[in-house]
N, C-alpha and C positions, 0 to 999 in steps of 0.2 A: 504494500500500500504506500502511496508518495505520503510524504514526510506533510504531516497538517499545521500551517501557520496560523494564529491567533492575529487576531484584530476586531477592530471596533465600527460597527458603521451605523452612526443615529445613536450613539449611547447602546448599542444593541451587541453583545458579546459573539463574534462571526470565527466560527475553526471551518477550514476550507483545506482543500490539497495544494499544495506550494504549486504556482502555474494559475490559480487560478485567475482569471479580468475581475476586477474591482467592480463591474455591471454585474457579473455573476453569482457573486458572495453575497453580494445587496441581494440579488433577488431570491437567494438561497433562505433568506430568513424575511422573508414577506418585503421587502424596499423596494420600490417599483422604480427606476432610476430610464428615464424616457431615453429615446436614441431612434435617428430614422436609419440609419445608415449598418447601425449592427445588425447580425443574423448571423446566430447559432451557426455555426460549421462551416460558414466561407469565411474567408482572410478579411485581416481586419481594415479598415478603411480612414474612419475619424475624418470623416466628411461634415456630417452634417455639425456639430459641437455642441448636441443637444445633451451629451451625456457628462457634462462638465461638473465638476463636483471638489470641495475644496480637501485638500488633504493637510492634516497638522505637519509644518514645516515647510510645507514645500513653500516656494515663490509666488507659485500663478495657478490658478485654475487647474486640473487634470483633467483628460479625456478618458473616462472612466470605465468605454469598452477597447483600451487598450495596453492601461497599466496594469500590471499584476499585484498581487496581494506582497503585501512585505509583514515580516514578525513587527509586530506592534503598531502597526499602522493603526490609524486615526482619522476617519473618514465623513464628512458630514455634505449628506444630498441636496438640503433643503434651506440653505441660512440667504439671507437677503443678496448675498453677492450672486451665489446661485442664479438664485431665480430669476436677476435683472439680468445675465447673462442667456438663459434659453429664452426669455421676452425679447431681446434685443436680437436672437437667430431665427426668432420667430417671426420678426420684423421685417426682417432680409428675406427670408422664402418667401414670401408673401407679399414679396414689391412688384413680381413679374405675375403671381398665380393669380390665375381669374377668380371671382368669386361666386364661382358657378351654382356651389354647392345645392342646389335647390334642383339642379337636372344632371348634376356628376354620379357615378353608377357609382362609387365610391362613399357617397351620401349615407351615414350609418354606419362607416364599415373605415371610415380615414384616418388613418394615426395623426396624419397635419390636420383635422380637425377637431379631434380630439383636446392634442396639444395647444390649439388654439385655446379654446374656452379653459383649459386648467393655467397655459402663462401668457396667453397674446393680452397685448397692449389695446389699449381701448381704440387707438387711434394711431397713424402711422406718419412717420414725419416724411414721407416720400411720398412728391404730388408729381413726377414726372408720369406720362403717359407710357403705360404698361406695355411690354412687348410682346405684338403678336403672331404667332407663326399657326398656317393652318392645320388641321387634324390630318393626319397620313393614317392611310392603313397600308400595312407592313404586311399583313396576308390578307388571304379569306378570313380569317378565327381570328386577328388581333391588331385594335386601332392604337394608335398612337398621341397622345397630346400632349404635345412639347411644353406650352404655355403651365399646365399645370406638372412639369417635373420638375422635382427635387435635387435632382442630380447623388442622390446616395446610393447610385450604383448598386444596388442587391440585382436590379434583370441582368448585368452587365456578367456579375458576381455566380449567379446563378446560373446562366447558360452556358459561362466558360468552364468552371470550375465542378460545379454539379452533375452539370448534363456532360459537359467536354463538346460542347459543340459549337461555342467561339460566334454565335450569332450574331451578338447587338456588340456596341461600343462608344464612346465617345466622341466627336465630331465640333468641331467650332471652339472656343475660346471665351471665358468671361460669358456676359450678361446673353450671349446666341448660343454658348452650350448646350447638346440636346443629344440623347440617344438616337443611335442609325441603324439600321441593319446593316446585315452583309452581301447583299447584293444589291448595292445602287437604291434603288426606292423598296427593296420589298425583300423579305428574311427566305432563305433555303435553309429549314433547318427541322425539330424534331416536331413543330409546331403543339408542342406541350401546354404551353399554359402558364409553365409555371412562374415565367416573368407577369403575368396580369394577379397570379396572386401574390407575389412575393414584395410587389410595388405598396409601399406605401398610401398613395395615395393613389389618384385616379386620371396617371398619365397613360398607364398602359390599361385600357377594356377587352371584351371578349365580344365577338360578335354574336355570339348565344345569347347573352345575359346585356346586352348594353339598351336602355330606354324600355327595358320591359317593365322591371316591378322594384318594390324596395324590399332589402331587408326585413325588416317585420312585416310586410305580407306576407311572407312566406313561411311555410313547416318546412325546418332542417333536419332531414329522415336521413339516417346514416346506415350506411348498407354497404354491400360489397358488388365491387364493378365488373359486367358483368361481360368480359371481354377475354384476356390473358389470363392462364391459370396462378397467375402472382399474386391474387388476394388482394388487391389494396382494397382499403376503404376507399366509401366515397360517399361524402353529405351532400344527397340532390336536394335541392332551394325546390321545392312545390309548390305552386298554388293552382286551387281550383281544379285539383288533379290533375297538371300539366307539370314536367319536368320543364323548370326556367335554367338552371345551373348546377355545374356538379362544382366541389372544390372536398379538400380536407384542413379547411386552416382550423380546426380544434385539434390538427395535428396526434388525434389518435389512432388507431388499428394499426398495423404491421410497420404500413407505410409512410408514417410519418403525414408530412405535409403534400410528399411527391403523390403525383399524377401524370402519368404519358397522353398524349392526343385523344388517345381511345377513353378514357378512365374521365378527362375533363369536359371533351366535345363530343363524344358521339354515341349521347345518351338519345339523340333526337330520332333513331331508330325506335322508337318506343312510341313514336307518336305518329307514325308515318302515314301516309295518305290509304294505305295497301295494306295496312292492321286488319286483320280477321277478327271479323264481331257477329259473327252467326255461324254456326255448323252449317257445313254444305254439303249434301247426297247427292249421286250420280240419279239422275230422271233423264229416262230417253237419251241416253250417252253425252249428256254436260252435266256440270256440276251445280246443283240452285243453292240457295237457302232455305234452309227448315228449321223448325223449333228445335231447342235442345231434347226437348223429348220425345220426338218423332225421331234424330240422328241416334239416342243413346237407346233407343228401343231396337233400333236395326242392326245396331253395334252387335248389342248386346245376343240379340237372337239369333244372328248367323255365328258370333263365336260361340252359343251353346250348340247347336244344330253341328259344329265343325267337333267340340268334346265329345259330344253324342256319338259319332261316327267314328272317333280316336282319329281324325284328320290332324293334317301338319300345318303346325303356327311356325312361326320366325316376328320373336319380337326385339326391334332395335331400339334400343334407349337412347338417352343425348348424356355429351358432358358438359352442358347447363343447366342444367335438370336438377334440384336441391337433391342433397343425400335421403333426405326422409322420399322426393316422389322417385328417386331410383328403387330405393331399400323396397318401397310397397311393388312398384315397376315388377321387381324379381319376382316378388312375394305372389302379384297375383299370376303370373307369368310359370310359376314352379306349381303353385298349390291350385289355382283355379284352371289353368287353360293345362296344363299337365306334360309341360313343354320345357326341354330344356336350351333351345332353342333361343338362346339372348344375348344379344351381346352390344358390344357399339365399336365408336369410331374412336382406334388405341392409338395415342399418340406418342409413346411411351410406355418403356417395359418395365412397371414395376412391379407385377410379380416377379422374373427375374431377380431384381433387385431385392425383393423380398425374401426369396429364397436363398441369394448368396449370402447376405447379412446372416441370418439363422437366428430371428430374432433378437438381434442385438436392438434396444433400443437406442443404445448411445449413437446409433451409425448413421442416422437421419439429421441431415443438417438444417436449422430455423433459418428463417430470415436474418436473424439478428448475429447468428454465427457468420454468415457473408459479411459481416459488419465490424465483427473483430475476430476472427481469423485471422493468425499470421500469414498463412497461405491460400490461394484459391487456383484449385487447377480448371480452365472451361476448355470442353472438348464437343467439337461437332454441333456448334451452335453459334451463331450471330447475334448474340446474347442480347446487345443492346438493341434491336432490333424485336426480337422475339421477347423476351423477357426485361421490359425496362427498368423493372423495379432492382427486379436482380442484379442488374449490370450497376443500378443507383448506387446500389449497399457496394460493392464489390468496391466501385471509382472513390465510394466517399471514407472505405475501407483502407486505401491506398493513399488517400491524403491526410486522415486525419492519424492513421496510424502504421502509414509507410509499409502496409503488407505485402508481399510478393506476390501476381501474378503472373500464373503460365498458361499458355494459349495454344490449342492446338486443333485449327479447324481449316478447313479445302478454300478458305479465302480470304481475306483482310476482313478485320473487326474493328470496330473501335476499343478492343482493352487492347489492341495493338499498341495505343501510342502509352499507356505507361507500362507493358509489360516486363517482366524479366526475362521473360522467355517467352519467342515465336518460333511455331513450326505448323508448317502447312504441310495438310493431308487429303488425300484424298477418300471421298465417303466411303465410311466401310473400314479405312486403313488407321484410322486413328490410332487402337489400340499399340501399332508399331512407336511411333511416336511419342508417344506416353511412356515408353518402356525404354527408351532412349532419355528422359529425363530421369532414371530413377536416382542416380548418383546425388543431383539437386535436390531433389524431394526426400530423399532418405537427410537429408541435412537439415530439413523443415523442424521445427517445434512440432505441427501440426499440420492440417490441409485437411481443405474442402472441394472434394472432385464434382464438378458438376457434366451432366452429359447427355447429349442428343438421342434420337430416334436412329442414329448411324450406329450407336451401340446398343445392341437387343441380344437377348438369349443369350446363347455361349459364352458372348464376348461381356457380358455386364458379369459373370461370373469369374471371367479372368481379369475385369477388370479389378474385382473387388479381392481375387487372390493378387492381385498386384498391389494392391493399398494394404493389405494386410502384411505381403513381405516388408516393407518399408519399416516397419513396428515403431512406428509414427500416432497419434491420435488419427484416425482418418473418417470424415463425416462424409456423405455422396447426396445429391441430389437428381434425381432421375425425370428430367424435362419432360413438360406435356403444354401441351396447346394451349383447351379453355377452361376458363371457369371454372367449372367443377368434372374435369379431365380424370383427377384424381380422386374424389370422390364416387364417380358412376363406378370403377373400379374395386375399390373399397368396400362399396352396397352390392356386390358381387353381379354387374351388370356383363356377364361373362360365362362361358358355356361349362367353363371346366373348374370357375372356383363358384363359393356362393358367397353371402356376405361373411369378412374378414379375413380372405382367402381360405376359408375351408373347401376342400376338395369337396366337387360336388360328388354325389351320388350316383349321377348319371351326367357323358358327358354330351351335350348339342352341339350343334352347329353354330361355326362364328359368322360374323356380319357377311363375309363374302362368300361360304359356303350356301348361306342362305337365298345369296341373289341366285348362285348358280342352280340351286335345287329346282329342277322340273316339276318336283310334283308338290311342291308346300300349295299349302290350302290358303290360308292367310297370313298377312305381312302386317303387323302393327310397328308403325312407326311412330317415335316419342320424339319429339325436337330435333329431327335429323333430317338429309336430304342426301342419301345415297344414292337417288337415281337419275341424277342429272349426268353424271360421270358414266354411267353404264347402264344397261336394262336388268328389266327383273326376266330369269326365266324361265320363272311361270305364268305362263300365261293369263289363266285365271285365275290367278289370288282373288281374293277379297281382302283389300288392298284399305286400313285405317291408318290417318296420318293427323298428329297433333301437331301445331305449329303456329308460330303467331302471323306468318304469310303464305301465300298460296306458291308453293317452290316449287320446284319443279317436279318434286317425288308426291307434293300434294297436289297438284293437276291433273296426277294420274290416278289418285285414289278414289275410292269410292265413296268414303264419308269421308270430310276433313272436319276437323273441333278444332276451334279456335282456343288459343291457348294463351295467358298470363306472361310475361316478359320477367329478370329475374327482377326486374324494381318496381313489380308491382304485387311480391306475396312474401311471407316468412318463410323461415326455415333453416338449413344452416350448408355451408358448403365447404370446400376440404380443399387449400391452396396447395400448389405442386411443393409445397413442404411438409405438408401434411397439417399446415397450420389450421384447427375449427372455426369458423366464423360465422355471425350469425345475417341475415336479411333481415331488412325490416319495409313493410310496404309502403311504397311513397306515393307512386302515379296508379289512375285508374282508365283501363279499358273497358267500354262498355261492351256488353255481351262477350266477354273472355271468361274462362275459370281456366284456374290452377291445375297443372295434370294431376296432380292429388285428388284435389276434388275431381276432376275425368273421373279418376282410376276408382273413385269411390259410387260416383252415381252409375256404371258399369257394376261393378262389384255387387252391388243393392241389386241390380236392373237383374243379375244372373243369379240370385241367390246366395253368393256365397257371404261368409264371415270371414274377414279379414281384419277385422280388428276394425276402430276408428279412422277415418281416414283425413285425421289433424294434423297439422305439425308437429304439437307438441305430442300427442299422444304416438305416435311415430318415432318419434326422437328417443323417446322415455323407450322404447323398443329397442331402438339402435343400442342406446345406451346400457342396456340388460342385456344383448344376446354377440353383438358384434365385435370379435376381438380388436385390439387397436384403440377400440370405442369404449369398452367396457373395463377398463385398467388392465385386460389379459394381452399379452403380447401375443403377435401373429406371428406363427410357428409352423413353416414349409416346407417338405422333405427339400433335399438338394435336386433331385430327376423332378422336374417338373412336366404336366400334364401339356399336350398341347396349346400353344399360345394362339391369340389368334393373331391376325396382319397386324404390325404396330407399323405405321408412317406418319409423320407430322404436313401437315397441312403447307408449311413454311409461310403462315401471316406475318407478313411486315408487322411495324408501327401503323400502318395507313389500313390495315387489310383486317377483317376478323370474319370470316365464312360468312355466313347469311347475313347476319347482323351488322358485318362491316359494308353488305353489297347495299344496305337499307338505310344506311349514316348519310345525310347530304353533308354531314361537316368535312367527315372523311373522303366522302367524291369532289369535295372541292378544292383540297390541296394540289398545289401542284407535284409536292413531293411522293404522293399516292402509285406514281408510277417505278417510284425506289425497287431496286430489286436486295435481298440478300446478299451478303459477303461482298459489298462496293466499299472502294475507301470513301 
């Protein structure tokens, strides 16, 4: 533990770790000591001079998010010198900024307004005519307003340092200083966001959220985003059942404050003009609309009439799909339709992975381990690209605590430019590579291997007898796609395990043995769209497809049920770290239900008993029977049962399957046409 110094701030007795900023110690013991220009984890700046503060001895003022704590300091926030000093910077910002605030999106939400009303001066000694420059927008998603910046540098701060993507910068001199992008009038870059939250005040807007609503209009519903399997939170602004804005500045769940493109702007798939709000039946070979209970009576009757007969199901689940609507997915799928016939779209082998570990729990690495980790090996993945969150902890892993990265994927990534180690392989070949660094890794404290859909079966088991010879700490992370990628998995949406990888009983058919099956009876599809890629064939399936759009696999089906989106129900889903997190419902479609409730008014509609078909009461089930879930570790022979096809989708940042092709935020970048592995 660092050596703790003793000091005083406010008469308030402060022990901190030697190193610590004299902003930070204050606010370690309630002292709220103001500053526009600090923020936690980027380089320090002492721009703005709002955080001035007098110290016993010193000469002059101190800027207080940049001196460190010294043994016996003597610290005081609030004495008259103070305060005429942030009145007087408060003075200064405020000679050029308009005083909009009655239609600034910021209104509510502005630290320089705040700051005003606790030290601005009544009145300002500067009558010179205020400087105007007009409103630039810099992308589709993000406007610019010079007149009201600050110039304390956090977008600047942020884009370089955080994301490494060197966006915005400084431009002009004195009183015309003002942020630019990087290309000429307009940014190429991760089109994140997170310069519009990170801004103090309200020079940089979202084009989502700009002149829509305020603040307290709105319910701040915190939920999880419903895009990359990385889990972040995300607080969507509602009103009126309409998603206005996503952000995370109460800075909880996994991810902190961060949010990539997808996670801040392209919730608007949620509301799109092409949302299913009525079941639709095939009549006379098109599809109409019908009442929910004319569709869930015909469901319902052709899959008894198909039991009846012992005819063949093939049901394909999703990985968006809450852990509670997979878990029942199986449930009624094993126990009702009498099929083992389930599976979905693997993007990632973490049975594999489950089995080489051998129930070790320690072997699963958190988020928060990519965060302080001495070492991070990423193998067969465009990390920054596919997993943004991941790549955040890793880059902020690496500045704030100088960790060693190594890199080993078939093309240029960005943890290229601080790695320790680059080697390029080709798909398939990784594992060579890896094995070739072991000399460095065997010299590691620890390491956290992270790794693509390029490494399955076999090879996830030699990879993990290679981290074991090292006799190092060794933690793995085994990448997947969406949402809850790792959870449909988990809720045993799979032919050959059941939930918590228990060996099933009996094994079915996985998602592509099922297209190919000639003679399957019926094909229930859950949130998926397997057949735009290939045909089914069988010819005459009787063909159910749940979905919030009419896609291509439900144009073909026979009943479609429209279905809930993940930011409009509860429930809980399972991040490609295995981390639980819960939903909470923000936005409402009309005429949608929840596949839970589907799987329940079906269940009633056939007779069977399945249990409740609630969240919680679901959960409360998981939590009692599913290893993993229930404090029992999951425990796999090493010969594992057939797998079924694991391949990743390869979604950029701009791209997420159905739901990205349904984003106007995300169709309107230009950088949407990015491809994988580009410097």
């Amino acid at each position: 533990m660092a050596d703790l110094i003793h000091l005083t701030i406010d008469d308030k007795a402060v022990e901190v770790p030697a190193g610590t900023l004299v902003i930070e110690a204050a606010r370690s013991v309630g002292i709220h000591i103001p500053a526009f220009c600090y923020y936690p984890g980027l380089s320090l700046q002492a721009a703005c001079r709002m955080c001035l503060v007098e110290v016993e001895k010193a000469p002059k003022l101190q800027t207080s998010c940049t001196l460190p704590v010294s043994e016996g300091m003597v610290v005081r926030t609030s004495t008259p010198q103070v305060v005429e000093a942030r009145k007087s910077m408060l003075e200064f910002l405020l000679t050029n900024h308009p005083l909009d605030c009655p239609v600034c999106d910021k209104g509510g939400e502005c630290e320089l307004q705040d700051m005003a009303f606790d030290y601005g001066a009544g009145t300002s000694r500067f009558h010179e005519e205020k400087v105007h420059t007009p409103e630039a927008r810099f992308s589709p998603l993000i406007y610019y307003d010079a007149p009201r910046c600050i110039l304390c540098y956090r977008c600047v701060r942020i884009c370089r340092e955080g994301l490494g993507v060197d966006a915005l910068s400084i431009v002009n001199r004195g009183v015309v200083s003002e942020i630019a992008p990087n290309r000429g009038d307009h940014l190429e870059c991760d089109e994140c966001g997170m310069c519009i939250d990170i801004c103090p005040v309200g020079a940089l807007t979202s084009e989502a959220y700009r002149y829509h609503t305020r603040p307290w209009e709105m319910q701040h519903i915190g939920t999880v985003c419903a895009h990359c399997a990385d889990g972040c939170k995300t607080t969507l602004g509602v009103r009126n059942g309409a998603i206005i804005r996503a952000n995370n500045r109460d800075r909880t769940g996994v991810n902190g404050e961060f949010l990539c493109v997808k996670g801040r702007f392209a919730f608007d798939f949620n509301s799109h003009t092409e949302r299913l709000q009525s079941p639709l039946m095939k009549v006379n070979g098109g599809l109409e609309p019908v009442s929910w209970a004319r569709a869930i009576a015909r469901v319902a009757a052709k899959f008894q009439e198909t039991v009846a007969r012992q005819g063949r199901f093939g049901v394909i689940g999703s990985n968006r799909t809450t852990n509670e609507e997979n878990y029942y997915l199986q449930k009624f799928a094993r126990r009702v339709l009498n099929t083992w016939n389930i599976d979905h779209h693997r993007t990632g082998d973490v049975p594999a992975l489950m089995a080489a570990v051998g129930g070790r729990a320690d072997a699963f690495a958190s988020t928060v381990d990519l965060y302080t980790s001495r070492a991070v090996l990423v193998a067969a993945s465009d990390l920054s690209q596919q997993h943004p969150f991941l790549a955040y902890q890793i880059r902020a892993n690496w500045r704030h605590h100088q960790s060693h990265t190594y890199v080993v994927t078939r093309g240029p990534v960005r943890e290229d430019d601080y790695a320790t180690s680059i080697l390029r392989a080709e798909k398939g070949e990784e594992l060579a590579g890896i094995e070739s660094l072991r000399d460095r890794l065997q010299a590691e404290p620890e390491l956290v291997i992270i790794f693509g859909d390029a490494i399955q079966g076999d090879k996830v088991r030699a990879l993990v007898s290679f981290g074991d010879a090292l006799r190092i700490p060794v933690k793995y992370v085994c990448l997947l796609d969406y949402s809850n990628s790792r959870g449909a998995i988990d809720m045993g949406l799979a032919p050959e395990f059941e939930p918590g990888y228990v060996p099933a009983s009996r094994t079915g058919l996985g998602l592509e043995e099922m297209l190919d099956e000639k003679d399957l009876d019926a094909l229930w599809v859950v949130g998926a769209n397997p057949l735009t890629r290939r045909r089914l064939a069988s010819a005459g399936a009787f063909i159910v497809v749940q979905d919030l759009f009419l896609t291509g696999t439900a144009a073909q089906a026979d009943v479609v049920l429209p279905a809930l989106s993940a930011y409009e129900k509860t429930g809980t889903m399972t991040n490609v770290c295995g981390e639980r997190q819960p939903l909470a419902r923000g936005a409402v479609t009309m005429g949608a239900k929840s596949d839970l409730e589907i799987f329940g008014l079906l269940a009633r509609a056939m007779g069977a008993d399945l249990g409740p078909a609630t969240p919680a009461s679901v959960l409360a089930e998981i939590r009692r029977e599913v290893p993993g879930y229930n404090g029992m570790p999951v425990t796999l022979a090493a010969s594992l049962p057939r797998a079924g096809e694991v391949w990743s989708s390869e979604d950029t940042l701009f791209t997420s399957g159905t739901l990205g092709r349904y984003s106007k935020m995300l169709n309107s970048v230009t950088e949407r046409s990015r491809r994988l592995y580009q410097p």
